[in-house]
N, C-alpha and C positions, 0 to 999 in steps of 0.2 A: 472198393473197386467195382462196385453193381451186383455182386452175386450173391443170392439170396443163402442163408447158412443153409449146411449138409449133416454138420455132425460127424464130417470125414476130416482125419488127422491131417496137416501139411506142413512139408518140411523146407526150411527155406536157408539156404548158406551165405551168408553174409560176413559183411565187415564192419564195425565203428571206428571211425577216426577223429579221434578227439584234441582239441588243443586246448592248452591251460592257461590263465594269467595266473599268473603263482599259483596256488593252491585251490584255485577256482576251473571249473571247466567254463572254457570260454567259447567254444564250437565241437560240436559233432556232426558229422558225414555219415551216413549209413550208406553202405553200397553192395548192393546183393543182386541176385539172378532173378528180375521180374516178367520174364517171359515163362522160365520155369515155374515160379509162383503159378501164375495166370494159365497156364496150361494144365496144375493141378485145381483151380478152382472151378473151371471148366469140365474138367470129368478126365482129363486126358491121361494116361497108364502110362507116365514118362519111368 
């Protein structure tokens, strides 16, 4: 995302949504809060 490392923990809530063809994964989705993300890698005390 551009920002240079800190060394500062971030926490980020998310989802995987995956589909299978038989016993295969055949797609995953990730879908999580990237404004919160980006507002901790910024410095911001959400």
């Amino acid at each position: 995302m551009g920002y240079p490392p800190s060394g500062r923990r971030v926490g980020w809530a998310g989802c995987g949504l995956f589909t299978f063809d038989e016993d295969l994964i055949a797609d995953l989705w990730v879908l999580g809060d990237l404004e919160e993300l980006e507002g901790q890698l910024q410095g911001d005390e959400r």
